[in-house]
Steps between C-alpha positions, in 0.01 A plus 500: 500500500243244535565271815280220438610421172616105415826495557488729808562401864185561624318303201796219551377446888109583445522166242685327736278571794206360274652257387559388845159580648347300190724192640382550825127499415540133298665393827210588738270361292705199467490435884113581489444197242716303744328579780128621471225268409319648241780660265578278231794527277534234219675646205853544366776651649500810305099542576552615861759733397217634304292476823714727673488737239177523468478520882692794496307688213207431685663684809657734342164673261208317698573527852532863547139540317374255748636654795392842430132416465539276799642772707217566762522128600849527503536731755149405705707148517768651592686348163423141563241493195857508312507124544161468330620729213823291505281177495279679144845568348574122529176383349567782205832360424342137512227633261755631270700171492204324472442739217876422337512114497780504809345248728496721842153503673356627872231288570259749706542837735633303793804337327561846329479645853798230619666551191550834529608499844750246387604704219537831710729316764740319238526854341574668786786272612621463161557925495641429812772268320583759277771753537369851528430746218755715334382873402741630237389822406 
């Protein structure tokens, strides 16, 4: 029997958990338009759902590249060269918007820099928020 087949408890939360990380991506960057100079949002509604997608595909197959051929300055700053890499993940997503037509652009390294930090902290209370994970097995 195949677990993670649609239709299958494990499948049903794994969407869900996506699903719900993907909302709470568009909401941190949300709160960095509001409040960073520098990030500018001026599309349609729909478009920064589409930013937050994005941002997360950009996390999700970019990132890990990024951080394994950065790994020496990870550890000989003892992990604070994440925020940088954090910062280029930013720019990517704004190049890739740019790219799409959605009207979300980081004007430079230091707004992606704030943004980030903004984007990290609104995640991580937002995963606070949430109630914990189930494992069904």
């Amino acid at each position: 029997m195949i677990i993670d087949e649609p239709g299958s408890a494990v499948y049903n939360i794994s969407m869900k958990q996506s699903f719900i990380k993907w909302i709470m991506n568009t909401i941190a960057i949300m709160l960095a338009v509001k409040f960073v100079p520098g990030i500018i949002y001026s599309g349609e509604w729909w478009g920064m759902l589409l930013v937050g997608l994005i941002f997360g595909l950009v996390n999700t197959f970019i990132r890990p590249f990024v951080k394994l051929f950065t790994f020496p300055l990870l550890i000989l700053t003892l992990g604070l060269f994440t925020f940088v890499i954090n910062a280029m993940m930013l720019s990517v997503t704004s190049w890739l918007s740019d790219q799409f037509n959605l009207g979300f652009h980081v004007e430079g390294f230091k707004a992606a820099f704030w943004g980030s930090l903004v984007i990290s902290l609104a995640s991580l209370v937002l995963s606070c928020l949430m109630p914990p994970e189930e494992n069904k097995t």
